[in-house]
C-alpha positions in Angstrom: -43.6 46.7 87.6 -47.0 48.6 86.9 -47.0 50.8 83.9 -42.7 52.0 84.6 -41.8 50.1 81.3 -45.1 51.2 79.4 -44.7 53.6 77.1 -48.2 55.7 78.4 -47.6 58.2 75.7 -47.8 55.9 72.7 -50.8 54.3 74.0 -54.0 55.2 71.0 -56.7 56.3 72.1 -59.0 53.2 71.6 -62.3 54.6 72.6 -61.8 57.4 69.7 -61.2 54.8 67.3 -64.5 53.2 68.3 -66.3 56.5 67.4 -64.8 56.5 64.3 -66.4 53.4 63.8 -63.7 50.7 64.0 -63.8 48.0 66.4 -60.5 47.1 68.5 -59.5 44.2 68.6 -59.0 42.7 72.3 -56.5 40.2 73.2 -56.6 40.9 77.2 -59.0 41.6 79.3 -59.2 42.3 83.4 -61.6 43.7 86.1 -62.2 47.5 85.6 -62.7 47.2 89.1 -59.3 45.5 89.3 -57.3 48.3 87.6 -54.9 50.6 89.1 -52.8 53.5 88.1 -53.6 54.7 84.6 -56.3 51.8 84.0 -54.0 49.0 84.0 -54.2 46.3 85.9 -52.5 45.3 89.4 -50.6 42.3 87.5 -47.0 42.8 87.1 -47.4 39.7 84.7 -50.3 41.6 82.9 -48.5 44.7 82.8 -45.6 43.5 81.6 -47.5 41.2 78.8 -48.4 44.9 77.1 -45.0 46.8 77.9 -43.4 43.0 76.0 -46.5 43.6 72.7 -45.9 47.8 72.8 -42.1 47.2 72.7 -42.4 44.7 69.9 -43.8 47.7 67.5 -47.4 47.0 67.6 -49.4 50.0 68.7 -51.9 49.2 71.8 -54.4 50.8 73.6 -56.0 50.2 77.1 -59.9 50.4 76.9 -62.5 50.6 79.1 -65.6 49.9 77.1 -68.9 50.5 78.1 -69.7 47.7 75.9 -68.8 45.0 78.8 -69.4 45.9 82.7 -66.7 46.6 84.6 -64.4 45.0 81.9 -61.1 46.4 80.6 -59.3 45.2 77.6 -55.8 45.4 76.0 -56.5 45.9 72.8 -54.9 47.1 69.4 -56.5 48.3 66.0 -57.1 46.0 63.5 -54.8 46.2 60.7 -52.1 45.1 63.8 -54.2 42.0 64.6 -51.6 39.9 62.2 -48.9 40.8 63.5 -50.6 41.0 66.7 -51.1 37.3 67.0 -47.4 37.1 65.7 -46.2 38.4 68.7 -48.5 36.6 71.6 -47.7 33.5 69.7 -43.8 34.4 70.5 -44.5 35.4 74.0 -47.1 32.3 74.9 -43.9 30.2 75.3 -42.2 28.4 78.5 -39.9 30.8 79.9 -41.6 34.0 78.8 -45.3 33.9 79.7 -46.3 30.4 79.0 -49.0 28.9 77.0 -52.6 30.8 77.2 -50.9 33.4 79.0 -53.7 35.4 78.0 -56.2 33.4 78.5 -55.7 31.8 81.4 -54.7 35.3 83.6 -57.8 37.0 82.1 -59.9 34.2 83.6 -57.7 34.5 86.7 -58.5 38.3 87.2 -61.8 37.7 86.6 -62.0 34.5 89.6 -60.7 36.9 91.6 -64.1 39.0 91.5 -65.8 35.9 91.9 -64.1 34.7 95.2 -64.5 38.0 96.7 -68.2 37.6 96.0 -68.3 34.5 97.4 -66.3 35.5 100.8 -68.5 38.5 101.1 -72.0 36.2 100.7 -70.6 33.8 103.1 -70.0 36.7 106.0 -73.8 37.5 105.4 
């Protein structure tokens, strides 16, 4: 899937709303390393988790923050976080993403790093 049903124009600009002083709020995060086209990453679950929350109204942003190394984050500004929680609540069901979808994939992405580390200390 990748970013074909993400609306990549409507995406804010999170890392201006940081300088303005407000804080996203993050409810995904991934590997910078990870990431593919346009900063998203290679997850057709993950990509379709935002292209679901964008689709549902709530403004979102993809942000690559110095604030955490090599980190990315979903995030979206927080007067949506309310209705934000609304809609992962919806979507953390059987038969759409399951429970702790968000959770539980970030951790995935992130084990990911960690095996590669490990196969790559092993060869040495």
């Amino acid at each position: 899937m990748g970013p074909a049903r993400i609306s990549l124009e409507k995406l804010f600009d999170a890392e201006e709303y940081f300088r303005l002083g407000e804080c996203p709020w993050t409810f995904f995060a991934y590997p910078t390393s990870l990431a593919g086209d346009f900063g998203l990453p290679v997850d057709d679950d993950a990509c379709r988790l935002l292209a679901e929350v964008q689709g549902r109204g709530i403004e979102v942003a993809v942000w690559r923050s110095e604030i955490v190394s090599n980190t990315t984050f979903y995030v979206c500004r927080r007067e949506s976080v309310s209705d934000l929680k609304q809609v992962i609540q919806q979507l953390e069901v059987p038969g759409k993403f399951g429970a702790r979808f968000c959770e539980l994939r970030s951790e995935a992405l992130f084990a990911r790093l960690r095996d590669a580390s490990s196969s790559v200390d092993e060869m040495d």
